[in-house]
C-alpha positions in Angstrom: 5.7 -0.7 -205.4 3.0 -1.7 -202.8 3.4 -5.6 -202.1 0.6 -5.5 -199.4 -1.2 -3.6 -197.3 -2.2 -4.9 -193.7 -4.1 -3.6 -190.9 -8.0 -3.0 -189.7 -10.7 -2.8 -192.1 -12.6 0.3 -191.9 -15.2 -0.2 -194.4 -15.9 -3.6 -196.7 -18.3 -3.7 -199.8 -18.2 -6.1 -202.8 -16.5 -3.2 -205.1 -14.0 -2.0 -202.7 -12.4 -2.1 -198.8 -10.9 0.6 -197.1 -8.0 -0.1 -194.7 -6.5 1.9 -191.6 -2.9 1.4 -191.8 -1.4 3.2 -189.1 -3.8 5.9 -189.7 -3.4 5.9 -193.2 -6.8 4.5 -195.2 -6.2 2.8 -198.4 -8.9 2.2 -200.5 -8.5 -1.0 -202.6 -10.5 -2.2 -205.4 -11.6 -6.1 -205.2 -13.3 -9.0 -206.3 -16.5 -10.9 -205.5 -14.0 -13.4 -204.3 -12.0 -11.4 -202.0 -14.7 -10.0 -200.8 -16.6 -13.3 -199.7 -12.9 -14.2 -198.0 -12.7 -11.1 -195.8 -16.3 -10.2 -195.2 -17.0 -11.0 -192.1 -13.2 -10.0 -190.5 -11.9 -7.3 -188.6 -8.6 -6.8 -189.5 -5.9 -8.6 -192.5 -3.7 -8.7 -194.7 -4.4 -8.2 -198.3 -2.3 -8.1 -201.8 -2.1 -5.6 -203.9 -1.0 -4.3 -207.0 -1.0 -0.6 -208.1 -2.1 0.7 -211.2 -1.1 4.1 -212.9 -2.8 5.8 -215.3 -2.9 9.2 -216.6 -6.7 9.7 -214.9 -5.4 8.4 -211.1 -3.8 5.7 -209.2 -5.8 2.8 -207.9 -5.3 0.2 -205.8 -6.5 -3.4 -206.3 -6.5 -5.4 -203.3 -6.5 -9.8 -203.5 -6.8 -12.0 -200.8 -4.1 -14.0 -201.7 -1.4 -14.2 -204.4 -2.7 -16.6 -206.7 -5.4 -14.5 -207.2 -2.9 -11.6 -207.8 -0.8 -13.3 -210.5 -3.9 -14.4 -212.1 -4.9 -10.4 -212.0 -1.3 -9.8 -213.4 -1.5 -12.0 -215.8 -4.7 -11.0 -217.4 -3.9 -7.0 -217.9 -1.0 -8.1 -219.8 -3.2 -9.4 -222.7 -4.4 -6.6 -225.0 -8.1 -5.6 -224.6 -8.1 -6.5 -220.8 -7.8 -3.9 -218.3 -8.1 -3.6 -214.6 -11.4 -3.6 -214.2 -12.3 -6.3 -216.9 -9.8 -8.8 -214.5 -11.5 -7.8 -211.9 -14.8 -8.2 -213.3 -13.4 -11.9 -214.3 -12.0 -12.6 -210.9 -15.7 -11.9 -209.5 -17.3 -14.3 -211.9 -14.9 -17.3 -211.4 -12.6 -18.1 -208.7 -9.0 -18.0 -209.0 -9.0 -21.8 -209.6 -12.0 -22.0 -212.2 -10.8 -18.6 -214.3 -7.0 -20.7 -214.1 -9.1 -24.0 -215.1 -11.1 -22.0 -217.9 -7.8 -20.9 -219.6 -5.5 -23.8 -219.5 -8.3 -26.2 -220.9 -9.3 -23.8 -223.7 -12.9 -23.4 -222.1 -13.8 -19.9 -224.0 -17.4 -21.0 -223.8 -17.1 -20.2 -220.0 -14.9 -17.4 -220.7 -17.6 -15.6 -222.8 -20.1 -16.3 -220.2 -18.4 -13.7 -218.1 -19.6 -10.1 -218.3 -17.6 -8.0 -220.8 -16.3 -10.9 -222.4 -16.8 -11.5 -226.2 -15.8 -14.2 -228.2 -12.4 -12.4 -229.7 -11.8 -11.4 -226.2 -12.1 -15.3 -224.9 -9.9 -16.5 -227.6 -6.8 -14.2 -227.2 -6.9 -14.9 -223.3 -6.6 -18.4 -224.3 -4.3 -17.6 -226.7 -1.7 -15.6 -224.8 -2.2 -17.5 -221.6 -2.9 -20.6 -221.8 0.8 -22.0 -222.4 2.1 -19.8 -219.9 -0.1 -20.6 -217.0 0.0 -24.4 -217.6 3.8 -23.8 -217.3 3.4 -21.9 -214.2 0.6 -22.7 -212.2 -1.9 -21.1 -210.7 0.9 -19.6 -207.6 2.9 -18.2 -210.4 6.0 -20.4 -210.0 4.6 -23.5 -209.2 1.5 -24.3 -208.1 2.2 -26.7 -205.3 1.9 -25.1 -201.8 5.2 -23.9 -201.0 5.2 -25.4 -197.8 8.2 -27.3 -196.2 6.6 -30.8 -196.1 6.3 -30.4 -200.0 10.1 -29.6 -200.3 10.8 -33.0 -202.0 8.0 -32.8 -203.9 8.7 -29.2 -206.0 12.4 -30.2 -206.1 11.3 -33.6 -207.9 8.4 -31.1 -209.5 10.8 -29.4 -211.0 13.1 -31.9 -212.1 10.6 -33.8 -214.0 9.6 -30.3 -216.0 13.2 -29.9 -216.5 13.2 -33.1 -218.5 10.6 -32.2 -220.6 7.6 -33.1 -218.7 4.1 -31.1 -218.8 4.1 -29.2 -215.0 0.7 -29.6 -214.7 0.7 -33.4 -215.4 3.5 -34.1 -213.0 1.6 -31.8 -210.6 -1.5 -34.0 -211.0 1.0 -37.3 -210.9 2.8 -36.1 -207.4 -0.9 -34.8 -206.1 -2.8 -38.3 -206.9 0.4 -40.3 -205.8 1.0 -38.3 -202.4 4.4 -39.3 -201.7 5.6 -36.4 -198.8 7.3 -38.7 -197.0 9.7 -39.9 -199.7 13.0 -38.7 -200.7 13.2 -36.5 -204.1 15.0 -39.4 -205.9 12.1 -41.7 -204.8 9.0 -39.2 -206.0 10.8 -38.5 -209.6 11.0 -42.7 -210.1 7.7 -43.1 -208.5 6.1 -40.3 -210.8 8.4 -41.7 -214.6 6.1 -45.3 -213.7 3.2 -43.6 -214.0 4.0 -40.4 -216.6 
C-alpha cells in the first residue's frame, strides 16, 4: 500500500521517526538498526510496510529493503508479530538475523529478547529453506546492479540446474568474474561447485 515514504525527518528516536512529507508527518516504527543508519541525517528515504489491525494502523519504517523482506518474512511465521521482528531486527542486523536462520543458529536466536526455544525452532523451521533460496534481497541476494548483470543471469542459471543459491552466490562472490561473459562465469563456477 505504502512502498516508501521520503522526505525531512522531523523527529528521530531508537523506537520510532517521524517524517514531514509534504506537510504530512508519518510516524514510522523502526529498528536499532535503522535507527543507527539515519541518525545523524536530515532528510531520506525510508521503507515501509503497513500493518492493520483491528486496534490501529502502524507504520514500520526500514532503511533498506533487505531489512524489509527480512521484516516480511518473519511476521509470516506463527507466534511472531510486528513488534517481536522488530525487536529481532534491533538485536541483529539484517545480515546476522539472515545468517542466524539459514545456518540453524537457534542458540543466537534465543539470545534475542522475546525469543524462546519453540519460538527459535519454528523460525528456522519455516525460514530457513526459503531464505537460503532467496537471499537476503528477497530475489537474489547479489546487488542488482548493472556490472553484476552476468553474474545473476549465470546466478540464476546455475540454481536452475539444481545448484544451492547461496553456494553459487559464495562461488561467483570468491571467484569475482564481472568482467566475463555469462557463458564464461557458469563454466568458471561448475570447476569449482
Amino acid at each position: 500500500m505504502i512502498a516508501h515514504i521520503q522526505g525531512q525527518f522531523i523527529q528521530v528516536t531508537p523506537a520510532y521517526v517521524v517524517v514531514d512529507c509534504h506537510g504530512v508527518g508519518y510516524c514510522l516504527h523502526i529498528s536499532l538498526y535503522t535507527f543507527e543508519k539515519i541518525k545523524d541525517q536530515k532528510n531520506g528515504l525510508l521503507f515501509s510496510h503497513l500493518s492493520i489491525k483491528e486496534d490501529g494502523h502502524t507504520l514500520y519504517g526500514f532503511v533498506d529493503e533487505a531489512e524489509r523482506n527480512l521484516f516480511r518474512q518473519l511476521i509470516l511465521v506463527n507466534g511472531v508479530g510486528a513488534n517481536t521482528a522488530r525487536m529481532m531486527l534491533s538485536s541483529l542486523n539484517p545480515g546476522e538475523l539472515y545468517n542466524a536462520i539459514v545456518n540453524g543458529n537457534v542458540g543466537l536466536l534465543k539470545s534475542i529478547k522475546g525469543i524462546g526455544e519453540k519460538t527459535a525452532q519454528r523460525i528456522v523451521i519455516d525460514l530457513q529453506s526459503k531464505l537460503s533460496k532467496e537471499g537476503l534481497n528477497g530475489e537474489h541476494s547479489m546487488p542488482a546492479t548493472p556490472g553484476n548483470a552476468n553474474q545473476r543471469m549465470a546466478m540464476e542459471a546455475l540454481v536452475t540446474l539444481g545448484f544451492n543459491r547461496v553456494a553459487v552466490e559464495k562461488t561467483l562472490t570468491k571467484l569475482n568474474l564481472q568482467n566475463q561473459n555469462t557463458e564464461d562465469i557458469i563454466k568458471q563456477a561448475l570447476k569449482v561447485l
